[in-house]
DRENLUM-287375 format. One record per residue: x, y, z of N, C-alpha, C in turn. Coordinates in steps of 0.2 Angstrom, whole numbers, plus 2048, in hexadecimal, padded with zeros to 3 digits. Layout:
# DRENLUM-287375
XYZXYZXYZ;...
***
This chain:
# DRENLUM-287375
9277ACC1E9247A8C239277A9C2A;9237AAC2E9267AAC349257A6C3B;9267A3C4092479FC429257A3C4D;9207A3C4F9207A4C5791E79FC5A;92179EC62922798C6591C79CC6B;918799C6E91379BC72916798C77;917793C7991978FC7F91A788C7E;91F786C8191F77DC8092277DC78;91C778C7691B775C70914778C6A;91377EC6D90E784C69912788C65;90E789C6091278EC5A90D791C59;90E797C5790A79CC4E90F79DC4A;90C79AC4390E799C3E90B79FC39;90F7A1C3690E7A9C339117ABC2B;90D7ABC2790E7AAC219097B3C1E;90C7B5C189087BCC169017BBC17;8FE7B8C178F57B6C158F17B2C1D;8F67AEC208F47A9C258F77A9C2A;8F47A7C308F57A7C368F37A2C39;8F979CC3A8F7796C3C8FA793C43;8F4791C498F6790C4F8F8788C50;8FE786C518FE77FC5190177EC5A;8FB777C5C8FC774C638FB77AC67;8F877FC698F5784C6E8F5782C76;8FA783C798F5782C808F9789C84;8F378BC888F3791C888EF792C8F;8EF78DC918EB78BC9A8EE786C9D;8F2789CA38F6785CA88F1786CB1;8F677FCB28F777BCB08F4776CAC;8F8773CA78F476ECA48F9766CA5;8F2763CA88F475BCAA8FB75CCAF;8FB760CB390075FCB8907762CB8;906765CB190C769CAF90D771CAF;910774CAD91177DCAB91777CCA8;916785CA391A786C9D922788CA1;928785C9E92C786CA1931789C9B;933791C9A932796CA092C797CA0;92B799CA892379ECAA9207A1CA6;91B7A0CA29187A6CA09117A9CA3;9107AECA09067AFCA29057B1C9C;8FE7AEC9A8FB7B0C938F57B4C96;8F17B7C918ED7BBC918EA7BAC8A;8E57B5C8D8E07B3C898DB7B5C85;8DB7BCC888D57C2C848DC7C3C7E;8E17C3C7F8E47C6C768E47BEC72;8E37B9C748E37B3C6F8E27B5C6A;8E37B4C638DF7B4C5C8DA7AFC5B;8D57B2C5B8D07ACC5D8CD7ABC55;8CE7ACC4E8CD7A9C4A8D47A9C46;8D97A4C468DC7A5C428D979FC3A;8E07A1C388DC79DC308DD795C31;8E0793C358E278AC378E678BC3F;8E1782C428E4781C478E577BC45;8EF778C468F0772C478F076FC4D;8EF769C4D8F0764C538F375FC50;8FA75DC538FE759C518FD752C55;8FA753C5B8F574CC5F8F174CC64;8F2749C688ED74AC6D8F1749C76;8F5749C768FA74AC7D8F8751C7F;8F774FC858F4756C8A8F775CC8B;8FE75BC88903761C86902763C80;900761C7D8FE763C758F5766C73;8F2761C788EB762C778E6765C7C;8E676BC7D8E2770C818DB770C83;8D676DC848D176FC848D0776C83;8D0777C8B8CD77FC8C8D1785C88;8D7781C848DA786C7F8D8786C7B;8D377FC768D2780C728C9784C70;8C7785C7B8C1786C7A8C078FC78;8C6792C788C9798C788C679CC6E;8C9795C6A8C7797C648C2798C5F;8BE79CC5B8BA79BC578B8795C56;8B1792C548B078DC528B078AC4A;8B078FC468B1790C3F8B778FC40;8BD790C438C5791C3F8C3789C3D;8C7787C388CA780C378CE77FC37;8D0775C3B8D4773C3F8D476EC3C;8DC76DC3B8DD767C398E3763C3F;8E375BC3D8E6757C418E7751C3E;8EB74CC408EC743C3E8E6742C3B;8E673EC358E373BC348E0734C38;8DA733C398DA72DC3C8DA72CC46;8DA734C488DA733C4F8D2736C52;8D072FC538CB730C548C8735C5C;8CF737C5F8CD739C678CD740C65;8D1744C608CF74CC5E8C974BC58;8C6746C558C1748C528BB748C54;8BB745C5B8B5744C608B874DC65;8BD74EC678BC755C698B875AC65;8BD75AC608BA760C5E8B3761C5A;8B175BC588AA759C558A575CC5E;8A775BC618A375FC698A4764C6C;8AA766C6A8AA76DC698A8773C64;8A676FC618A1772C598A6774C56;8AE773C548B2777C4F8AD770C48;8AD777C448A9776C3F8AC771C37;8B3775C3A8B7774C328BE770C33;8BE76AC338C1764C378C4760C32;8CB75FC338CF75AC2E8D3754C30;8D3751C2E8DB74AC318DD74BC2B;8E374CC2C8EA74FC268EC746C26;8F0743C208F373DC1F8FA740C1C;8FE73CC1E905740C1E907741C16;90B746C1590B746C0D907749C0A;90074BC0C8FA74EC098FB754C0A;8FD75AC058FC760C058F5762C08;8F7767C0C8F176DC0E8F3775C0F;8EE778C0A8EF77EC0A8EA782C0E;8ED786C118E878DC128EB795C12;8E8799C0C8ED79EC0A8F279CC08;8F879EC078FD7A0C0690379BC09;900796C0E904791C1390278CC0F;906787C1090677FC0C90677DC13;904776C16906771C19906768C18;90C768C1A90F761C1990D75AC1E;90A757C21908754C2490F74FC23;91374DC2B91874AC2A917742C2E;91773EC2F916737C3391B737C3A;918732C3C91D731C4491B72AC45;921726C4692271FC4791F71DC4F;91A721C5091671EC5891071AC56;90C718C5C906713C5B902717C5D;90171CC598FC71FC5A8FC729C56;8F7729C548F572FC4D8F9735C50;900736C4D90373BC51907740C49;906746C4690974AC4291074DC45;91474FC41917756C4091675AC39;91775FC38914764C3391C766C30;91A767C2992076BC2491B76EC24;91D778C2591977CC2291F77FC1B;91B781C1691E787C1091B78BC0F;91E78EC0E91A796C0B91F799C08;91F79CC029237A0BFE92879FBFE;92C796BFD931795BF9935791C00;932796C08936792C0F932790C11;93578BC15935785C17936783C1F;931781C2593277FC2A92E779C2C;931774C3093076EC3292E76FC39;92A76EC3B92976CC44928765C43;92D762C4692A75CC4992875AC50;92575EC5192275EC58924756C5B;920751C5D92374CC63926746C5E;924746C57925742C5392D73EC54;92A736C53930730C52931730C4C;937733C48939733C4093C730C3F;93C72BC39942727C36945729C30;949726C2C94D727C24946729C21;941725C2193D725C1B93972EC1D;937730C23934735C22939739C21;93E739C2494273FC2294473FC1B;94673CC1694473BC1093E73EC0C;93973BC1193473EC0C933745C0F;936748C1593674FC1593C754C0F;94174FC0F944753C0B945754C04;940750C0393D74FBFB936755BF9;935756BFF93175EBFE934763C01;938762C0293D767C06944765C03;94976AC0094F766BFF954766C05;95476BC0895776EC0D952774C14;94D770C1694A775C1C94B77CC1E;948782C1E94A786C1F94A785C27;946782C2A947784C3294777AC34;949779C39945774C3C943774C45;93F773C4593D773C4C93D76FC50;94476BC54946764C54943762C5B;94275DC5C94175BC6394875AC64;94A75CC6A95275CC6C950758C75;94E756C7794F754C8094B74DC7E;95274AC80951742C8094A741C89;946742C8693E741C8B93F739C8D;941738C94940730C9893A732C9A;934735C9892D730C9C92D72BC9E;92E725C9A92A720C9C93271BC9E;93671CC9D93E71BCA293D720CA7;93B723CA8939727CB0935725CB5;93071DCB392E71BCB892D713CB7;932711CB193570ACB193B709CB1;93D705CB3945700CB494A707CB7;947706CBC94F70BCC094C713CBF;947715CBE94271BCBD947720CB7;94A71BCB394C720CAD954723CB1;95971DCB495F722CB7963720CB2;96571ECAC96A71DCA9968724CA2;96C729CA196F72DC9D96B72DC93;96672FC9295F72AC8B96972EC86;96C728C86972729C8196E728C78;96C722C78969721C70963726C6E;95E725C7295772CC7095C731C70;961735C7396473BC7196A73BC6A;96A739C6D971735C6596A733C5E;963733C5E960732C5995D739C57;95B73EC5D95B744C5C95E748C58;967747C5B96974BC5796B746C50;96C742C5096C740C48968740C42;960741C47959746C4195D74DC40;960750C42961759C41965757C3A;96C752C3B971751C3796E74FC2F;96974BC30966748C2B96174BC27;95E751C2D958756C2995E75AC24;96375CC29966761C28962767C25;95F76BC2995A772C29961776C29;96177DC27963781C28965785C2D;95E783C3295D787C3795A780C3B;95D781C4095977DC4895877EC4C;95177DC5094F782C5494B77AC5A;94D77BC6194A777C65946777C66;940773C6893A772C6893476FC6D;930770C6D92C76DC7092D76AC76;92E76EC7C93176BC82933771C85;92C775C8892E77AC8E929779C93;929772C98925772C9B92A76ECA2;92776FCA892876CCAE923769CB3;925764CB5920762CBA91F765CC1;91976ACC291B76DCC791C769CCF;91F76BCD491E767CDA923762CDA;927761CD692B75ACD593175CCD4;93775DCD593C761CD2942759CD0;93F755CD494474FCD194174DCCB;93D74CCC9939748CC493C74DCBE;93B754CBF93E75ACBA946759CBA;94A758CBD952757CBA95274ECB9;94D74DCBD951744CB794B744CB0;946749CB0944746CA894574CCA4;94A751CA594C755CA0954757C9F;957754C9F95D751C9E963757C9B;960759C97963760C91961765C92;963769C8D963771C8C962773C86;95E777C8495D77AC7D96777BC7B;968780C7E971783C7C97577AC7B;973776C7F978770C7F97676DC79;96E76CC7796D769C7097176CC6C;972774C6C972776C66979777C65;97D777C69987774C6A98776FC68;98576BC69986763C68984762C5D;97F766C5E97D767C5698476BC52;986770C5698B774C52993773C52;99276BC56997766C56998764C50;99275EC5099175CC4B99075EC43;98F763C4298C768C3C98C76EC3B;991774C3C992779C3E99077DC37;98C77BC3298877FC2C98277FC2F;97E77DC3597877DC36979782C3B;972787C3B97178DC3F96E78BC44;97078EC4C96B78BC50968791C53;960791C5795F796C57958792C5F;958795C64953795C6A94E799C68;949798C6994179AC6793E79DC70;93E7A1C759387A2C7A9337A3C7A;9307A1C7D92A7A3C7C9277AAC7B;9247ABC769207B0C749267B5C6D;92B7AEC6D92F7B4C6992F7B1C60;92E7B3C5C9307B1C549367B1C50;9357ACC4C93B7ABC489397AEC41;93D7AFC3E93A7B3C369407ADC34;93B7A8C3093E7A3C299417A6C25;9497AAC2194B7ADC1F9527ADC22;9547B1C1C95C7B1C1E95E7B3C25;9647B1C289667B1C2E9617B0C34;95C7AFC339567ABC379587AFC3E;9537B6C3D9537BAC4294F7B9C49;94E7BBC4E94B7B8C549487BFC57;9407BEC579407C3C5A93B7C5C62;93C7C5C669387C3C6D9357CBC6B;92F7C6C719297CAC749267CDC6C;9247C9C6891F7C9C639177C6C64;9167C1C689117C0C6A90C7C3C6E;9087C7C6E9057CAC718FF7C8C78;8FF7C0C778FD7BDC7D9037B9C82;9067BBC7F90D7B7C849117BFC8A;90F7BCC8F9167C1C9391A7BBC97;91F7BAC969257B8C999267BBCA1;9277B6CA59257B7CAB92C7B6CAF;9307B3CAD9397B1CB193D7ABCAD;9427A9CB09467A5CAB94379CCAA;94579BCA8946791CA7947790CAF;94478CCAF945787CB6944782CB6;947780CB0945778CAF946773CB3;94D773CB395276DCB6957770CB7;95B76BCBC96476FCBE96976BCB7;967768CB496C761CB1970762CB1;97275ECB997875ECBA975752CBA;971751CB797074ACB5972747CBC;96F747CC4970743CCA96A741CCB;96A73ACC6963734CC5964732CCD;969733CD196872FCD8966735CDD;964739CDC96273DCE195A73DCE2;95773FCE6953742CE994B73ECE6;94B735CE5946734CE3941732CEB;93D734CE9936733CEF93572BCEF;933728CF4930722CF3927724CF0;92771FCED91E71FCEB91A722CF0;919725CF191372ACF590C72CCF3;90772ACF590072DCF18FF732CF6;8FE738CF38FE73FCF68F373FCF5;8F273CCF38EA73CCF18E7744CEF;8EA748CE98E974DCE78E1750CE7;8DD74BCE58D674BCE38D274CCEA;8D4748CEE8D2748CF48CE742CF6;8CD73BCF28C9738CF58CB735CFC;8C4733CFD8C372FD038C6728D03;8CB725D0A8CF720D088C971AD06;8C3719D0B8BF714D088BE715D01;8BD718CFE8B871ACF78BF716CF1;8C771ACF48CB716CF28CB70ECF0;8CD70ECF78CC707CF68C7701CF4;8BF704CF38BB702CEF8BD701CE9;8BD70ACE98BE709CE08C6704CDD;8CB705CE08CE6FFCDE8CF6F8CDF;8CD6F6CE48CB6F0CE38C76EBCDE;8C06F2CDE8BE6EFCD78BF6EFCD1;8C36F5CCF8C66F6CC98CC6EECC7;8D16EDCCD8D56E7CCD8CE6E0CCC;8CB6E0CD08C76D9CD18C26D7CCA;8C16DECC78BD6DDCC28BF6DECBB;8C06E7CB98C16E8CB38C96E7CB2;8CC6E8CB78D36E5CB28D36E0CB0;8D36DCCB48D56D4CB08CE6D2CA8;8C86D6CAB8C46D5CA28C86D7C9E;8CD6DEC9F8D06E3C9B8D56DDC98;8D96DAC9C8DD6D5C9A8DD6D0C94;8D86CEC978D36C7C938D16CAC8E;8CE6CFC8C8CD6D1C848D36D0C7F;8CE6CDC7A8D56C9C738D86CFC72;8DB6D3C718DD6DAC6F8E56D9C73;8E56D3C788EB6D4C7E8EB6CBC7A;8E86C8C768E96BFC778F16C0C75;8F46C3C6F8FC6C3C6E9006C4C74;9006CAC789016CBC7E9016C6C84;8FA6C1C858F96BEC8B8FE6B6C87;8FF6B4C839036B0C7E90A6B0C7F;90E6B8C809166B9C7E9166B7C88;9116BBC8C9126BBC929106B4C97;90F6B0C9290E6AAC969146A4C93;9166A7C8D91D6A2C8A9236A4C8F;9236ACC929286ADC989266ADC9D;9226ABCA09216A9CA691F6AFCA9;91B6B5CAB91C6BACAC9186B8CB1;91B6BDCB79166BDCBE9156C3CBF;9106C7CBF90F6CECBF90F6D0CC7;9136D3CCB9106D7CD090F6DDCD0;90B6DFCD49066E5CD59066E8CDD;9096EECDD9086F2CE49046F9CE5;8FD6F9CE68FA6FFCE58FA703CEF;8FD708CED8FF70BCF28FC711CF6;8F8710CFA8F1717CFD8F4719D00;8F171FD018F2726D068F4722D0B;8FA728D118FB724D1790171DD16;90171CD11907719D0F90470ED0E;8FE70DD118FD706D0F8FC705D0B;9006FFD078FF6FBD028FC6F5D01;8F96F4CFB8F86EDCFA8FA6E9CF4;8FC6E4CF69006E0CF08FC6DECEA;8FC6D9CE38F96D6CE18FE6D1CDD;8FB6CCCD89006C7CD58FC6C6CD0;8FD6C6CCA8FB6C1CC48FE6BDCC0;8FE6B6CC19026B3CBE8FF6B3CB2;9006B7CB39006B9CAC9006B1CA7;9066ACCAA9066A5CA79006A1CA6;8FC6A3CAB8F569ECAF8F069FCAB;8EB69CCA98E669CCA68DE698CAA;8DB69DCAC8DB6A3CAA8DC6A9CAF;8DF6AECAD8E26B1CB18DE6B5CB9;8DF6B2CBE8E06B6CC38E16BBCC6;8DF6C0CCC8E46C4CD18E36C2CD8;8E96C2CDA8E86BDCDE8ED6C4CE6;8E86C4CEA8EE6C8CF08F46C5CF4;8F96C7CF58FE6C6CF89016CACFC;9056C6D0290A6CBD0990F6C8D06;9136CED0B91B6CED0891B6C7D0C;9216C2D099226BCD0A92C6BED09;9306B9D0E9376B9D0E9396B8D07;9406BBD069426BACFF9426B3CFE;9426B2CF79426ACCF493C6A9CF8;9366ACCF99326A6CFA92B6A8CF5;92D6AACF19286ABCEB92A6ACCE4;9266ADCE092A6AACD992C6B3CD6;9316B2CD29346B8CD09316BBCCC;92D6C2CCC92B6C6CCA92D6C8CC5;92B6C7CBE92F6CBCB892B6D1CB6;9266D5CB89226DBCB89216DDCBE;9236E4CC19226E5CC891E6ECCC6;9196EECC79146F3CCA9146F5CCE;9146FCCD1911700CD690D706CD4;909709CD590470ECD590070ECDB;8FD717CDC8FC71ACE08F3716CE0;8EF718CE48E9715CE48E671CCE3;8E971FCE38E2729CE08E4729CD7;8EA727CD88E9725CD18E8723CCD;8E4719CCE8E2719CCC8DB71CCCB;8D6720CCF8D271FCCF8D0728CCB;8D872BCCC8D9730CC68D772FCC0;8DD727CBF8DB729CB78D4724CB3;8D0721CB88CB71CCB78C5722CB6;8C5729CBB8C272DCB98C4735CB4;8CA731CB18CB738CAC8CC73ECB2;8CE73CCB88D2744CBA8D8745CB7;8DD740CB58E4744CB38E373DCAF;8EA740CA78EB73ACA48F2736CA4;8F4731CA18FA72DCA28FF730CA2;900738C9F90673BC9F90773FCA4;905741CA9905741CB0906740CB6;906738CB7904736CBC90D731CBC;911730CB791872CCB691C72FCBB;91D728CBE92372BCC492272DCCA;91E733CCA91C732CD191472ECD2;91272BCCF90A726CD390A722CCD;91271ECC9911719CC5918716CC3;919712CC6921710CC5922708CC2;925703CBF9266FECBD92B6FCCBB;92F6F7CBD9346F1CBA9346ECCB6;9366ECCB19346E6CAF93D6E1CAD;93A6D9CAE9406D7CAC93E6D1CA7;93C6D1CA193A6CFC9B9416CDC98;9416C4C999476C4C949476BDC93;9476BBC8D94A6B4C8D9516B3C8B;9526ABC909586ABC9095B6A6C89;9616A7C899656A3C8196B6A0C83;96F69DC8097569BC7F97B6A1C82;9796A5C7F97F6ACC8197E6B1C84;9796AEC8A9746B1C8F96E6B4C8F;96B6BAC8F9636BCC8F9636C2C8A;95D6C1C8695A6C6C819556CAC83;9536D1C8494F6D3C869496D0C83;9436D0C8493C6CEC829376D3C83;9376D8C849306DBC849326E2C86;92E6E8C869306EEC8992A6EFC8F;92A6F7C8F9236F9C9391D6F9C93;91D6F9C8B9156F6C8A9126F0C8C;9166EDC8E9146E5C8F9116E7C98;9136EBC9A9116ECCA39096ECCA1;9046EACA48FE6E8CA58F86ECCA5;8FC6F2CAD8F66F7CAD8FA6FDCA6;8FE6FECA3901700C9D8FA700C98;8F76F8C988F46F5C928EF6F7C94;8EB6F9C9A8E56F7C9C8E5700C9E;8E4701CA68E3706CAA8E570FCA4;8EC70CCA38EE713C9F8EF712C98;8EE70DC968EB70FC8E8E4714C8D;8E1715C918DA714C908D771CC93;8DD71DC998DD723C9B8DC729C98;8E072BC928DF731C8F8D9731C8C;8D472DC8A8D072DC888CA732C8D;8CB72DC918C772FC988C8736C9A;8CF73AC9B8CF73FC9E8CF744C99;8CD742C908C9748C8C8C3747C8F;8C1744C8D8B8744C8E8B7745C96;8BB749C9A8BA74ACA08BB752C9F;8C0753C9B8C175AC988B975CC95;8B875AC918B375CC8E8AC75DC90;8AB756C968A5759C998A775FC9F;8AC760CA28AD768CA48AC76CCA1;8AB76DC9C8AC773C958A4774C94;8A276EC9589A76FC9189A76AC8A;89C767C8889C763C8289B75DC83;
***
């Protein structure tokens, strides 16, 4: 078995009989991103029917339209069981022969087994054990693991011949809550490396995470923190029987003794210069922009302002009021919470807004800046760009693009006790979270798709 890294979080998995492309994305930019290092594909040499295409989920870095409009429609694809957002893509793009894996459930084609392994998120997300003839490789692509699934990996595995570890403690969503993500992700990377310790694979290989936001060079060194070479020191700290080994793009690893490495085996990949990820040199105090709407789209300031005002005056608050939030509207009115809102348009004006979250029934109410202390203490503070809004209301970009620079929040969720204050809630609880950008990805498939023609 052999395994090639395409770009990012893309693989070909290569067994004597099969040829299995998992996570493909093969057309940049995608959602505001590029492959990092550079590459260029050349799309005429794709394999356009191999025997299986996986998809681990539905994140814009994982899920390609126009990549996956590149493929035969015969190949058969599988994915999560139970995610209704790739069973509606590909059911439109006519792939014919369509599965949701449930984790634990063997699936064969040829000569390759796959393992369908779980991920503790709120939402239908895979990583794969493949085997083939006796070895053994893990991709955990983005997956949240606990004791139990690593457990239940090593109980079909006794020892992994490779694993494919997620290594870069990712602040997205500390990148544009409580301080934009400046304090050091110590416990997410300390959990990292204690899944390596705990698979203990033979072989460790980095993963999933070659991409940068283009045009942002701050948002690129505070949300990529590490280094492939520093995960894999920190591992050989820890564990100096486990091999470690960096993957490039377009290069393969042979599952086998001494886990050889061999670049430029892909014949759709040319490498085009080095990594340009980040300096990490970790200075979360340098060079952050104030909120600025650059209005990428181009709309017309009217049209803006239309459209957000009525999306605030109308659908968010319905969005709120739906029983689906009655638990949420419940915890948020036992703490008192006052939601402020600053949607901020091209040219630089803003407008405020305020929900008292406590009140029943909830309204939005506009406000001007008032002297300190002379308004009651915000414990959710919102800012967002106003094209962004009207981005992700029409499916131009999804929520994983738009963090940080046109979407920022503080929250101070806490009840107080005896021995001081407990935290009480996290980032989900922020409002247009619940509403505006849950709803988003949705929107910006099926905005994919009616470009394609489906």
């Amino acid at each position: 078995m052999k395994v090639a890294r395409i770009a990012h979080a893309g693989l070909v998995v290569s067994s004597r009989r099969a040829l299995c492309v998992m996570d493909p994305v093969l057309v940049q930019p995608f959602d505001g991103s590029t492959f990092d290092p550079p590459i260029q594909v050349d799309t005429r040499a794709v394999p356009r029917s191999p025997e299986l295409l996986v998809l681990s989920h539905s994140h814009s870095d994982h899920l390609s339209l126009p990549t996956l409009d590149l493929f035969d429609r015969a190949t058969p694809v599988v994915f999560p069981a139970g995610e209704p957002v790739l069973e509606e893509v590909l059911s439109r793009m006519g792939f014919e022969q369509r599965k949701g894996l449930r984790s634990g459930v063997r699936f064969t084609v040829e000569d390759l087994e796959l393992f369908p392994t779980a991920s503790r998120v709120p939402f239908p997300e895979m990583g794969i054990l493949f085997r083939s003839r006796g070895r053994t490789c893990w991709n955990m692509v983005d997956t949240a693991v606990d004791e139990a699934i690593v457990t239940a990996v090593r109980q079909l595995a006794r020892q992994p011949d490779v694993l494919l570890a997620p290594y870069q403690p990712l602040i997205e969503r500390p990148l544009w809550s409580d301080a934009l993500g400046s304090g050091f992700p110590h416990d997410m990377y300390g959990r990292l490396l204690r899944t390596v310790l705990d698979v203990h694979p033979r072989c460790v290989v980095p993963a999933s995470c070659g991409f940068r936001f283009d045009g942002e060079d701050w948002r690129n060194d505070r949300m990529f923190p590490l280094t492939e070479e520093q995960f894999l020191a920190d591992v050989g700290k820890l564990e100096a029987g486990i091999t470690g080994r960096t993957l490039p793009p377009g290069a393969e690893l042979a599952v086998e003794r001494g886990f050889p490495v061999s670049e430029g085996v892909l014949p759709f990949i040319r490498r085009r210069g080095a990594a340009r990820l980040a300096s990490h040199e970790w200075r979360p105090d340098r060079g952050i922009p104030p909120l600025e709407d650059t209005n990428g789209s181009g709309y017309p300031l009217r049209e803006l302002r239309r459209t957000v005002r009525a999306y605030l005056g109308r659908q968010l608050l319905a969005e709120l009021k739906h029983p689906r939030h009655a638990l949420w509207r419940e915890r948020m009115a036992r703490l008192e919470v006052l939601w402020s809102l600053e949607v901020v348009y091209p040219g630089g004006a803003i407008e405020r807004y305020e929900v008292d979250l406590a009140r029943t029934p909830l309204r939005l109410e506009t406000r001007e800046r008032k002297k300190a202390g002379g308004r009651r203490f915000a414990k959710i503070l919102t800012a967002i760009t106003a094209s962004s809004v009207q981005d992700l209301l029409e499916g131009v970009l999804s929520p994983y693009s738009i963090g940080g620079k046109s979407f920022r929040t503080t929250l101070r969720l806490y009840e107080p006790h005896r021995e001081g204050v407990r935290q009480a809630g996290s980032p989900d609880d922020e409002p247009l979270t619940r509403t505006l950008l849950a709803g988003a990805d949705a929107r910006y498939i099926a905005r994919q798709l009616a470009q394609l023609g489906y």
